[in-house]
C-alpha positions, -999 to +999 in steps of 0.1 A: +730-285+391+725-321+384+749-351+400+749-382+385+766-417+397+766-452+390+782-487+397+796-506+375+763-523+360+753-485+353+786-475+339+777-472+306+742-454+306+764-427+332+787-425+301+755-422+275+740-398+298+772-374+311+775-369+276+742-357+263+742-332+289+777-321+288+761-314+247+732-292+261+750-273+286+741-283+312+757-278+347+764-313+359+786-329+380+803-366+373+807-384+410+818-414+396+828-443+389+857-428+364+863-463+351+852-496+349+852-514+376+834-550+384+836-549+417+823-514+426+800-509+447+765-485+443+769-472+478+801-455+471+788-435+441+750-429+447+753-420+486+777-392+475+748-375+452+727-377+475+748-357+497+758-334+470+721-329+465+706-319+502+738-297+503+727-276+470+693-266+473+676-272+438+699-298+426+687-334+412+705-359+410+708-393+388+714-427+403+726-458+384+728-493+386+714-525+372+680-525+387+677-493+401+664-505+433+698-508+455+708-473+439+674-458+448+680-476+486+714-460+496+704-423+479+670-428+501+691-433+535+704-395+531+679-372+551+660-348+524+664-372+497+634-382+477+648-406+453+624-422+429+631-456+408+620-444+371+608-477+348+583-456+322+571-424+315+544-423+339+563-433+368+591-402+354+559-377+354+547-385+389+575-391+408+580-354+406+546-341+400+537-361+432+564-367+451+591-339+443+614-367+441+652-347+439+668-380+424+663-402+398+669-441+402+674-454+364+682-489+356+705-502+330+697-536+325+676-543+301+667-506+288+678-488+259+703-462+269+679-443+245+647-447+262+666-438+295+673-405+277+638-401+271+630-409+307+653-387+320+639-360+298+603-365+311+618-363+349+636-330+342+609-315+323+581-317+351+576-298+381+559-301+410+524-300+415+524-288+450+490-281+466+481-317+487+512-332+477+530-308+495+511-317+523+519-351+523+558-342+516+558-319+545+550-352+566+577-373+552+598-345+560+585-340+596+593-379+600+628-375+590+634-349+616 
């Protein structure tokens, strides 16, 4: 299961994006925004994945919003959350060959919503690497307790 959110900035890359998956099948989940709205705020929509993402083991989820760096903030603040801000596709690769980061931080400012796509792609397609990285995320998790 994958939840995606935005704020307004991200609106339309979460439109661009709900759509090619609804066209591949797969099992997502919309957590807003719905509409439009100027004065949104990221909080409100990428706090709420994260959530939805500790509470189902294996799900990712996809964070929104002009830079990526205030989305990737707030989903961060949720214990278990390993949210990653994704710019290229090394950066898609390692966040979870390395870090088994569980949500994506994409920005929509000055990206193609088609090299998102391809970014997004990248990040679902790899796995894990494990070994000494899971190690080091056992730590980060020990912390959080």
């Amino acid at each position: 299961m994958i939840y995606i959110g935005s704020d307004h900035a991200g609106f339309a890359l979460k439109e661009f994006l709900t759509k090619y998956l609804a066209k591949k099948g797969v099992d997502f989940a919309d957590l807003g925004p719905y509409r439009f709205d100027p004065q949104d705020d990221y909080p409100d929509f990428c706090i709420p994945v994260a959530e939805a993402v500790v509470k189902n083991k294996g799900a990712k989820g996809i964070v929104i919003g002009g830079s990526g760096n205030g989305e990737a903030i707030a989903a961060n603040k949720v214990k278990g959350i390993r949210a990653a801000i994704v710019y290229d596709a090394f950066t898609a690769k390692k966040s979870r060959e390395h870090n088994d980061a569980n949500v994506i931080a994409l920005r929509a400012r000055g990206v193609p919503h088609k090299e998102s796509l391809r970014l997004l792609k990248i990040w679902l397609s790899t796995s894990f690497s494990g070994g000494k990285h899971k190690r080091r995320i056992d730590k980060i998790s020990r912390y959080e307790r």
